[in-house]
N, C-alpha and C positions, 0 to 999 in steps of 0.2 A: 449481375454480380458473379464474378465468379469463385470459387469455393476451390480448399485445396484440403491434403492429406499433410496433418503437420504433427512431426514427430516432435513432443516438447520435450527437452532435455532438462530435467530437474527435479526433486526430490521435495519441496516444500508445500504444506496444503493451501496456504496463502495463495499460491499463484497457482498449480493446478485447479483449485477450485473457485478462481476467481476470474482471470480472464482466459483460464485453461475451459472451464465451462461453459462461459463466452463464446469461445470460437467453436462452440456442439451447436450451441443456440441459433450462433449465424450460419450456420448451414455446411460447416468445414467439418474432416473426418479429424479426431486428435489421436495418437498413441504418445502415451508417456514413458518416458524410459528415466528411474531416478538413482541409477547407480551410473558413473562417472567411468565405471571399466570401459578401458579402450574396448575389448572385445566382446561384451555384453551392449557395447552403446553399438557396434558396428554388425553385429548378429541381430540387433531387435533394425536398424535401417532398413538391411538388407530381407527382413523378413516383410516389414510394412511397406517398402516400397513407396517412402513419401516422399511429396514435392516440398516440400518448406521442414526446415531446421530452427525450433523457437527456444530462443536461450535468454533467460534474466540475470539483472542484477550481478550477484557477488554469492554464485550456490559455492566454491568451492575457491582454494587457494591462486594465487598467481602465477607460483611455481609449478603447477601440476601439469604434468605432463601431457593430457586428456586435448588441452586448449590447441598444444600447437598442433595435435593432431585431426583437430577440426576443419583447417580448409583442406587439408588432401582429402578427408569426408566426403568432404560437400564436393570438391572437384568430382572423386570418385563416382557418386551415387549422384552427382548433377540436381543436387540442393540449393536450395536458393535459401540462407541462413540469413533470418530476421534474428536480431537481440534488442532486449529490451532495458534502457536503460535507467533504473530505477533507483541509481546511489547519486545521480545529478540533480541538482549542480554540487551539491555537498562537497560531495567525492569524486567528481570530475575529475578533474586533474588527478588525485594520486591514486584512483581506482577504475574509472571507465576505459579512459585513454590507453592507459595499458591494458588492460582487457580486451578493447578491442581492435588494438594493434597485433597481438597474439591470433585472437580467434580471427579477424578480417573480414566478419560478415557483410551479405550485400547490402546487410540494410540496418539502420539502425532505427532504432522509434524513441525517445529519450522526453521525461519529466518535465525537462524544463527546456523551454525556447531558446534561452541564449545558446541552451549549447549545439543546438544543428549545424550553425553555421562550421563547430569545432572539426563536427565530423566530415561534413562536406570536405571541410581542407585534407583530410585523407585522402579525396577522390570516393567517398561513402557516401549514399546517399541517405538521408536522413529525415523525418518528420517529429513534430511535436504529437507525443503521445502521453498523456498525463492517467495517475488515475483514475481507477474510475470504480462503480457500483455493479453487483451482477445479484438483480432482487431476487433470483431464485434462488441463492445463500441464506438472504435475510430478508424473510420475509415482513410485512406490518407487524407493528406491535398492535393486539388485540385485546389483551386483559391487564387487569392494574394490578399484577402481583409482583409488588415492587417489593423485595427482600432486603433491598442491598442500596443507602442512603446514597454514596456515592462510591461509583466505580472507573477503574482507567486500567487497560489490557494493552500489556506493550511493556518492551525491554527497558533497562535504564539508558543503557549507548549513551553513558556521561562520560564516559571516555578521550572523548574529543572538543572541541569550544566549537558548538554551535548554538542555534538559537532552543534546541532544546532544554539546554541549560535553564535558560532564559523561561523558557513557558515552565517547567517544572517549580522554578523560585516561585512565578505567577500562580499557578495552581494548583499544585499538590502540596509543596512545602506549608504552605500558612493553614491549610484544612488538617492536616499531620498535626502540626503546631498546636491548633484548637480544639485537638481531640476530637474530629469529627470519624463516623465510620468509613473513612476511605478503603475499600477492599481492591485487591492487584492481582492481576494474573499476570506471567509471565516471567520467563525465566531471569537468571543473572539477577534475582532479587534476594537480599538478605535482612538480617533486624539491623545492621549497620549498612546498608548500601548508601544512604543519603548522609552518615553522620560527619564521613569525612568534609564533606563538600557544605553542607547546608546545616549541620549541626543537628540534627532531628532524628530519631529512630523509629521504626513503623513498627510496630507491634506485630509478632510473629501472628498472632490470630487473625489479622488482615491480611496474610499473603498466602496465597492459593495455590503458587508456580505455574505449571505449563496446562494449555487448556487448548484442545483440538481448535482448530480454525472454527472449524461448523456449529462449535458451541459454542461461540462467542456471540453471536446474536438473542440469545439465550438471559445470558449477562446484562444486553443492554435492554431486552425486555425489564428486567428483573432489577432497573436498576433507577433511583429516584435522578439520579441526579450521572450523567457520565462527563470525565474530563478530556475534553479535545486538545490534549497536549500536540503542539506544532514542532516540526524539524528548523523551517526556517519562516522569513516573513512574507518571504516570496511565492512561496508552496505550501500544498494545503498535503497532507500524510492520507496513505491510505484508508486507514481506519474511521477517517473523518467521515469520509464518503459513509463509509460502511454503519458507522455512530448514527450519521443524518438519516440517514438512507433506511436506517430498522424502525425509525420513527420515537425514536430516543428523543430525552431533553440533553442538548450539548451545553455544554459550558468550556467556552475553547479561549485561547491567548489573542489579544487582538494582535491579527496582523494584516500587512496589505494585499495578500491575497482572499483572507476569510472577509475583508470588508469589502470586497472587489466581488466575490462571485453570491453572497449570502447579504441578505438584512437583519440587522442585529435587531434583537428585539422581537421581530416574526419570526424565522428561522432558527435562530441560536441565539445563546446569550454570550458577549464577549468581556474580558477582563483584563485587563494592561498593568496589575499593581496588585500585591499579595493582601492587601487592608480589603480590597476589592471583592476578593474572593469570596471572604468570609461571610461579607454581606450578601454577597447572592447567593451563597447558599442557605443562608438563616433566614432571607426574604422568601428563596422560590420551595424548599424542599417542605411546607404546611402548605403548598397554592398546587396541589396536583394539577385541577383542571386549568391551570396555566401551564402547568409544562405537559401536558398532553395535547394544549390548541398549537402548544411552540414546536414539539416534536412529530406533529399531522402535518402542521407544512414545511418543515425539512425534511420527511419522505417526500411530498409534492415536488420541491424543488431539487431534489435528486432525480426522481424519476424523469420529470422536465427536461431536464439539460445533463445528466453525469453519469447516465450508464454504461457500460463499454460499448452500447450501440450507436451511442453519439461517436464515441471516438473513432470506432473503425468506420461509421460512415466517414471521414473524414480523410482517414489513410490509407484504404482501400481504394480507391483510385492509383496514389503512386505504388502501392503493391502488387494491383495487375501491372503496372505499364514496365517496371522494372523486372517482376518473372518473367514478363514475355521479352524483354531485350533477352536477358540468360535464357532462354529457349524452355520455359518454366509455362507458358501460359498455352 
């Protein structure tokens, strides 16, 4: 296997220390560079002298000017530029595509399946790369100091009609409703954030705001009950991984992907209907040593199948054979 020096371009702890840490583990050099200045981004290249250029998601605007100056970059400094596409399928169309029409990388690695084929039609070479778990984040949950009845870490992003709309009505709304102690982390939340849409206000003493990456595992220790609120029904959100993965009790939206890759019932508990809710939280949050046999084996089934070590075994294959066409390998 071969191993490279990759400058990741980006500013978020999310993915520096998720599959930015990832790629220490597998045996690759990282520098991170998370200020977007043309001349701070081309001064740290030129210092590190890397072979690969690793770019996520949606760190900065469409307009910025930083983007177009990405392939004379990589021309320059003879980069072989992986992006990782992490707003698909959602935001396919009015966010990836443009994005990576702009930037032009040689490669793209993207969430969901359908959309490879989007990229190939660029003449891009593409792989499904979904994601994924990095246990040295989060480690096992060990002790039962469960403070916090029920928790959910993550933005509203109700701005748009997708299915998170949908898992929110399913999960959060109806426990808010019953007065349960839902506690929140995460920005972009207020005492009115849900009232326009769902009629309900969260009690300013349940919302915590913004909470480092690295202490979020912390939380799901610390927490009886966590909500696996879903983006859509096809895809499973990062956090999930990370929810399953610390050995947490989930309680997530049923969709065709969480009943595709998990078993309801061993692994998670799933819920399709807000009456629903209510009831498995008033059944499971007195039965601990049931949500600690259900949360032992969705760490098992994370570690199994869904850490970034699965996934790079997978696309690391087309990433040597593609640096070595650009003269990379």
């Amino acid at each position: 296997m071969r191993t490279y020096k990759i400058f990741f371009l980006d500013h978020r702890s999310i993915y520096l220390n998720s599959i930015g840490d990832a790629f220490c583990q597998y045996g690759n050099q990282l520098f991170y560079q998370s200020s977007w200045n043309l001349e701070e981004i081309e001064a740290g290249i030129a210092y590190c002298k890397p072979d690969l250029l690793f770019t996520v998601g949606c760190d900065l605007p469409l307009f910025n000017p930083a983007l177009d100056y990405l392939p004379e970059l990589c021309r320059k400094y003879r980069l072989f530029h992986v992006y990782w596409a992490t707003e698909d399928a959602i935001h396919h169309q009015n966010w990836s595509i443009p994005f990576v029409q702009k930037i032009m990388p040689d490669m793209v690695w993207t969430i969901h399946p359908d959309c490879v084929a989007a990229y190939e039609a660029l003449g891009i070479p593409a792989c499904y790369f979904d994601f994924a778990f990095n246990p040295r984040i989060f480690p096992a949950k060990e002790t039962a100091n469960e403070v916090y009845d029920v928790s959910f870490i993550g933005h509203p992003h109700l701005d748009s009609p997708t299915f998170r709309y949908e898992s929110f009505r399913q999960l959060l709304v109806p426990l808010i409703e019953a007065k349960k102690q839902v506690h929140i982390w995460g920005g972009g939340w207020g005492e009115n954030t849900l009232q326009e849409i769902f009629g309900c206000t969260i009690p300013s003493s349940q919302l915590h705001g913004f909470v480092p990456y690295k202490q979020t595992s912390r939380i799901y220790h610390q927490s009886k009950v966590v909500l696996g609120v879903q983006n859509g029904m096809d895809q499973v959100s990062q956090r999930t991984f990370e929810i399953m993965g610390s050995g947490a009790f989930m309680i997530g939206s049923r969709t065709d992907a969480l009943t595709r890759l998990f078993t309801e019932g061993v692994e998670l508990i799933l819920c399709d209907h807000p009456e629903q809710a209510t009831e498995l939280f008033d059944y499971y949050i007195n039965r601990p040593l049931e949500r600690r046999k259900i949360g032992l084996r969705a760490r098992k089934a994370i570690l199994k199948d869904h850490t970034f070590f699965h996934r790079f075994a997978k696309v690391w294959p087309a990433l040597e054979r593609n640096t070595e066409k650009k003269g990379r390998g």
